[in-house]
N, C-alpha and C positions, 0 to 999 in steps of 0.2 A: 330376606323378607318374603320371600318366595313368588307366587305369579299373581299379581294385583287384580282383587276383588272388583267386579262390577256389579253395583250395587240394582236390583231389581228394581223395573221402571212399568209405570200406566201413563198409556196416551189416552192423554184428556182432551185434546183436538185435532181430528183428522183432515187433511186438506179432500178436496172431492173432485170428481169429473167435470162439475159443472162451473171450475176452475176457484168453487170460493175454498179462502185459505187463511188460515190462522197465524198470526207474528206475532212477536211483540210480550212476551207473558209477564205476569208478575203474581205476588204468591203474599199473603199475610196470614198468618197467623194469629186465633182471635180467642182469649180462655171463655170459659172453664172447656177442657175437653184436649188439647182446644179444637177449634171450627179451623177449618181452613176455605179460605177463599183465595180461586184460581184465576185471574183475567187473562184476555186478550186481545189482541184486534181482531175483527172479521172481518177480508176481504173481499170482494168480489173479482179480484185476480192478487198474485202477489204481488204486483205493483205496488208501492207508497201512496200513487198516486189514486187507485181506488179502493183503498181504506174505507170501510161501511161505518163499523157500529164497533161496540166494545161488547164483549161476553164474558159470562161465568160458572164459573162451577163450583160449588159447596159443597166441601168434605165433612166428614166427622171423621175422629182418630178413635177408630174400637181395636183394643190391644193394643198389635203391633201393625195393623193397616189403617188403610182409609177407605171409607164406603163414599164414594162420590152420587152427589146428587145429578141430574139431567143439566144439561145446558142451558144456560138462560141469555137470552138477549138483552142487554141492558137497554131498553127503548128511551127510559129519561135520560140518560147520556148522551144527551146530543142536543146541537142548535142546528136549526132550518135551515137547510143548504149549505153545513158544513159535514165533514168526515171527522169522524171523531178517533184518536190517535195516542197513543203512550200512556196507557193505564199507569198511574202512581197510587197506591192506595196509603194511608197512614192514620193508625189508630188511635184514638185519644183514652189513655186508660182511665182518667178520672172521669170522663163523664159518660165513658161507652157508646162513643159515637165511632164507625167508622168513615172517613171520606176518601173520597175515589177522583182525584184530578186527571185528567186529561189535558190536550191543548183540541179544539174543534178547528180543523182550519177547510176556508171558506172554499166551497166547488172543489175542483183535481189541480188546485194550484200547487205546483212543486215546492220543494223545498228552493230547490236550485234556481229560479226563476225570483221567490222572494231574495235571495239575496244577490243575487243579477240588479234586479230593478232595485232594491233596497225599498222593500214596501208589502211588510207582514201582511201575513193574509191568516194569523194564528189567532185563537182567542184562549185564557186559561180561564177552562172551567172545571166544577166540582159540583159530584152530587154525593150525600146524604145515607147512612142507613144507621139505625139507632136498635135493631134487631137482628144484629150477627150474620149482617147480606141476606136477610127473605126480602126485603123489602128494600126499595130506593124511593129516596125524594127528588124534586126536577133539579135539572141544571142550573145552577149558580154559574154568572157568567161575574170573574172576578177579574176580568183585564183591565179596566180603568182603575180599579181600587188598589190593585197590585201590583201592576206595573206602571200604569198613570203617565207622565213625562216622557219618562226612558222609552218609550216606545219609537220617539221618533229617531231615537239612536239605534232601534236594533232594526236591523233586517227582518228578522223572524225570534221564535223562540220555541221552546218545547222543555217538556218536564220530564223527569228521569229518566227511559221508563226504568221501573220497578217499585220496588217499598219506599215509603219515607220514613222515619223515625220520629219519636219522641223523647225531649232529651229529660235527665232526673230534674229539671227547673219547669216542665210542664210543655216548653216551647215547643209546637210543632214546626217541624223541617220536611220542607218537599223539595228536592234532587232538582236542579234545572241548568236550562244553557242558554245561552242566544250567540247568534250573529250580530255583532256588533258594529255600525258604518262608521269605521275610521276616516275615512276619507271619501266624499258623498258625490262632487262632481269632478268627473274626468272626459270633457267631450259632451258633455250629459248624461253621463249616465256613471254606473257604482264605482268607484277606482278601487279602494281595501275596504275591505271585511275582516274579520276577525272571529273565532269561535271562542266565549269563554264561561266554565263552569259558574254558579252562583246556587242559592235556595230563592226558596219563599217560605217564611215564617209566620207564627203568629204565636202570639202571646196571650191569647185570652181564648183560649180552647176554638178556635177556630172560629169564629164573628168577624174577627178582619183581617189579613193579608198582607205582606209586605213583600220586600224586595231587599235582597243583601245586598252588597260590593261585588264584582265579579273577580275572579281568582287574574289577577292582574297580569299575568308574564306569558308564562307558554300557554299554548292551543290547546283546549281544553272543552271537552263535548259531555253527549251524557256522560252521566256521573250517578254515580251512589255514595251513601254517607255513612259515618259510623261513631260513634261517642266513642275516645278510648280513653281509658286511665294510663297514662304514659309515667305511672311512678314521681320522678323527678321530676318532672313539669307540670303535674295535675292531670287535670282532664281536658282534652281538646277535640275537636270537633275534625274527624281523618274524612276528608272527600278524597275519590278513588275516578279516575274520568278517562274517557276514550280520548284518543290521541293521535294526530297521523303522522306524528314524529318518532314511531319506530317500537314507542314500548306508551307506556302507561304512563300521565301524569299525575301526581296526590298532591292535595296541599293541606297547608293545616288552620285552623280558623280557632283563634284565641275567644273570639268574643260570641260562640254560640251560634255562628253562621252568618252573624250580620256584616262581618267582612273577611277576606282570604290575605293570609299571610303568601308571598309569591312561590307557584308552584316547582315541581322538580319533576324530572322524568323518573321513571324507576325502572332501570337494565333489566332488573330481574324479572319483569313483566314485561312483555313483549308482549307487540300487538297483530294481528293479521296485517294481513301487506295493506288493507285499505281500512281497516281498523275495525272490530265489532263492541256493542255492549258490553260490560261485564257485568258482576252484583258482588256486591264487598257486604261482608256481617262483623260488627263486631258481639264477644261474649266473654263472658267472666274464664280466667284461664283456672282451670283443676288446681284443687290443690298440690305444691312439688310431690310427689311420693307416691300420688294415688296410681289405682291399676290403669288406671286409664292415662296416665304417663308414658305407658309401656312402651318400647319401640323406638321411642328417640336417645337411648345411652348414646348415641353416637352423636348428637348435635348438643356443641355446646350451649350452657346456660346463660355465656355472658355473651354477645356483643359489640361492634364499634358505637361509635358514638353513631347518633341519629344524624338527620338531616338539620345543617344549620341553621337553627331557626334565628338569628340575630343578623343573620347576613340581608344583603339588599337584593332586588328583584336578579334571577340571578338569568342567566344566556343562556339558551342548547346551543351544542355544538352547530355551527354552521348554520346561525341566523335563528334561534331556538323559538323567539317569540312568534315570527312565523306566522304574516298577516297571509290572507289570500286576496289576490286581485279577481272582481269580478264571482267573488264566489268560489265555490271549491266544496267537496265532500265532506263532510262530518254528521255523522248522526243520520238523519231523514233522506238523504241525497243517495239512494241506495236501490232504486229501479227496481230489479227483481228480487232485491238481498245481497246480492254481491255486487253493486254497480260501484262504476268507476271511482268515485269517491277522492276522486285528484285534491291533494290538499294546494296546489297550486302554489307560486312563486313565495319565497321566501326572504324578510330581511334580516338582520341582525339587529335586535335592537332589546333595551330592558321590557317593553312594553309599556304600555299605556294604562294607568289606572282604571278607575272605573270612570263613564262619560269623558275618556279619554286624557283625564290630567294624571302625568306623570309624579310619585308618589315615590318617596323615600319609606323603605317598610321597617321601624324598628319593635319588635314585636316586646312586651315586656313578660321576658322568661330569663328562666335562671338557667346560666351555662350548666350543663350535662358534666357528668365526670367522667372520668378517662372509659369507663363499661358503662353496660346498661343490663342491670339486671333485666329477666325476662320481666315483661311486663303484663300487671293483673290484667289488661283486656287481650285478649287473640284477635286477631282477624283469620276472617274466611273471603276465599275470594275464588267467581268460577269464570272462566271466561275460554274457548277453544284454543287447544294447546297447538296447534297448527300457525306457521307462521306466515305461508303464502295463499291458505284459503283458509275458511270457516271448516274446520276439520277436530273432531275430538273433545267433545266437552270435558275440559279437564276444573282439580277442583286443588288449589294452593291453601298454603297455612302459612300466617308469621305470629311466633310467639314474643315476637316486639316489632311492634307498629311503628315505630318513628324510626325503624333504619332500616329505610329503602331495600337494604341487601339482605334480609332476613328472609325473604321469600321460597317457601319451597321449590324442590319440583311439579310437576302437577301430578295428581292422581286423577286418570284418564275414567270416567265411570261411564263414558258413551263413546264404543269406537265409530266413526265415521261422520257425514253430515250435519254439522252444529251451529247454533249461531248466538244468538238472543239469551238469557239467564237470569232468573230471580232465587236466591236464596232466603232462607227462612232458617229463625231454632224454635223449635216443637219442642223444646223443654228434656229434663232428665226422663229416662225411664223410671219404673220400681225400685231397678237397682242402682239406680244413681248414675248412668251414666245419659251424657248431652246426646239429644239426637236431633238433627239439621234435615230438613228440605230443599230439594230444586227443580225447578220447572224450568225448562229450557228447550229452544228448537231444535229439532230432531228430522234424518229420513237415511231413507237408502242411496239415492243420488242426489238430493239437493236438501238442504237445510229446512227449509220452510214445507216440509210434508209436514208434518205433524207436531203437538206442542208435547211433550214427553213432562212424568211426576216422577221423583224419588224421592227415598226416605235413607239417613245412612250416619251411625254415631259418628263420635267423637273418636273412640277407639277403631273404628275402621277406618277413619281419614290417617291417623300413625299409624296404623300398620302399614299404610300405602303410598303414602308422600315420602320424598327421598328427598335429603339436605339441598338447598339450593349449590349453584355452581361457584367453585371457588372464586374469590375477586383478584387479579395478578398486580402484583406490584410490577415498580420498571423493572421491564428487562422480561419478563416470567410472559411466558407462553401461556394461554387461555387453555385448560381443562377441553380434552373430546367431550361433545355433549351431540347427543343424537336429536336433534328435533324433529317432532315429527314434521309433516307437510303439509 
């Protein structure tokens, strides 16, 4: 396969002397052209805790580049003595609105301190633009309408970051998580918490706001979402979520996001030791044959079966549901970017549904047969290929989404300091072939210098990705695998 491409990168946010710094990006793509709009956070240090404003930057795609516009400060993005935090943008293609959610949360209240005391200090709002990001309208603060009740159950909450989706039914899906108070007084004060994946939907082109089931079993943080066509089961809704139990959790959502079928870890994704963001894309798979197939003769076409979807909420190893007492790291709880992120004491148990009642899950899908042909959607997924720090922005393939163990190797396109990642597809070239974006955190010593852009097909991701690592049956010795570090 020879020495792996790294595909040519523009930093689009610089961190500065004056200690403000850039986290957090996210990345949509918007036709005709199409337009690209860049967010992210502006800091006034990389702390979480002094989070300013959101910003952007507006591409056009001439030829084979992007001519970026100047930096803009989103000023209407924001409530009154709040920091405004996790750009999620999501486009609505029938009526050519884009919106731009965030969570504003109030003064430098940590993450970690809301779920100590168990008492959000988050608000989820959304602004407005109807002309391709020139222009925004004010903030829409849609926390009572959206999340309404449940709030006295969560701790905190926050939304993707990165892109939301639009699924073929119209329904807009925006990525989200909370902290959940399992258990409220111990002494006075928080006893368990809980991290777990969910959306916020809507159904009538964005006018009003919901709230799904939360993904009911294992620990479960940001998350990105993906529509796949799974063949044999139709279409279903693949959420992809940080996790501090060692790799990746996915679940699958039968009914369009308004609730989670119970998650699964997936080996094959592995997570940094305290865990960082990822970005998951799904896209229409090449036809079998074309050139742009090239490169994978060597990875089979078929298949194990996928992940059980007919089974009941199912255990990680060694206590997998995995409440925290008192709080613990997932997501926002990350100091300078790499902070401690303790996912804290662990119990064995199936998990607690949503607002904490226990839920038999039986999903209605038809068993799988013995293979799984590749399936019409792909996913993309980038997340740093480094297991003990934020190291390597690497970038995996699975040509069948519902089994966990289809996951490439990663193709490394950033050697060094990585963290945060938004993917995007910019559509076919002239000559037909898919070409993908990502924006992700970049530096020489630490993650958080700069927000870094790339551009890079379909045909350069197989020339580059290598079959994931064999799975041992009993007895069989696990495959050398060099990780990096």
């Amino acid at each position: 396969m020879g020495t792996p491409q790294v595909p040519m990168r523009t930093v689009l946010f610089q961190s500065e002397r004056s200690g403000l710094t850039y986290r957090v990006p996210a990345l949509l793509p918007l036709p005709p052209g199409p337009t690209l709009l860049a967010f992210a956070e502006q800091r006034l240090s990389p702390d979480d805790t002094h989070a300013y404003r959101l910003v952007q930057r507006r591409g056009t795609l001439v030829g084979g580049s992007v001519q970026w516009g100047a930096p803009l400060v989103l000023g209407t993005a924001a409530l009154e003595q709040h920091r405004s935090m996790n750009p999620c943008p999501v486009h609505d293609t029938r009526t050519g609105t884009v919106f731009l959610f965030f969570v504003a949360v109030r003064g430098q209240t940590p993450e970690a301190v809301q779920i100590a005391t168990g008492r959000n200090a988050a608000r989820l709002c959304c602004v407005t633009s109807r002309d391709t990001g020139r222009t925004w309208g004010g903030a829409r603060d849609l926390t009572v309408e959206a999340v309404g009740s449940a709030e006295q159950d969560w701790a905190t909450f926050a939304v993707g970051p990165g892109h939301g989706i639009q699924l073929p039914s119209g329904r807009l899906l925006v990525p989200a998580y909370t902290y959940r108070v399992d258990r409220r007084e111990c002494f006075g004060k928080i006893c368990r918490t809980s991290p777990h994946a969910f959306t916020f939907y809507s159904d009538d082109h964005g006018q009003t706001w919901h709230h799904g089931g939360l993904v009911p079993n294992l620990r479960s943080g940001e998350c990105q979402l993906a529509m796949v066509d799974g063949g044999w089961a139709g279409s279903v809704l693949y959420c992809n979520a940080r996790s501090p139990l060692g790799s990746r959790v996915q679940a699958l959502s039968t009914d369009e996001g308004t609730s989670f079928l119970p998650g699964e870890l997936v080996p094959t994704l592995p997570e940094t030791a305290r865990g960082c963001q990822g970005s998951i894309l799904g896209f229409p798979a090449p036809p079998s044959g074309r050139p742009s197939d090239e490169g994978w003769s060597k990875v089979s076409k078929t298949t194990p079966c996928p992940l059980n979807l007919c089974a009941r909420a199912q255990e990680s190893p060694k206590g997998g549901s995995g409440d925290t007492q008192g709080g613990g790291g997932l997501g926002r709880t990350e100091g300078r970017g790499d902070g401690p992120g303790d996912p804290g004491p662990r119990e064995p148990s199936p998990g607690p549904g949503f607002h904490g009642v226990r839920r038999d899950w039986t999903p209605q899908l038809p068993r799988p047969p013995a293979t799984l042909t590749q399936s019409p959607t792909w996913l993309l997924y980038s997340h740093p290929a480094g297991r003990r720090a934020r190291l390597h922005m690497g970038v995996r393939l699975n040509r069948s989404p519902l089994d966990s163990h289809s996951w490439t190797e990663p193709w490394v396109i950033y050697q060094g300091p990585s963290g945060y990642s938004d993917l995007a597809l910019i559509g076919p070239t002239p000559e037909g072939a898919l070409t993908f974006a990502c924006v992700y955190e970049s530096g020489a010593r630490v993650s958080y210098e700069e927000i870094s852009f790339c551009m890079f097909s379909l045909r350069q991701i197989l020339q580059n990705v290598l079959p994931g690592p064999k799975l041992c049956g009993p007895g069989e010795k696990p495959q050398a695998q060099c990780w990096p570090s």
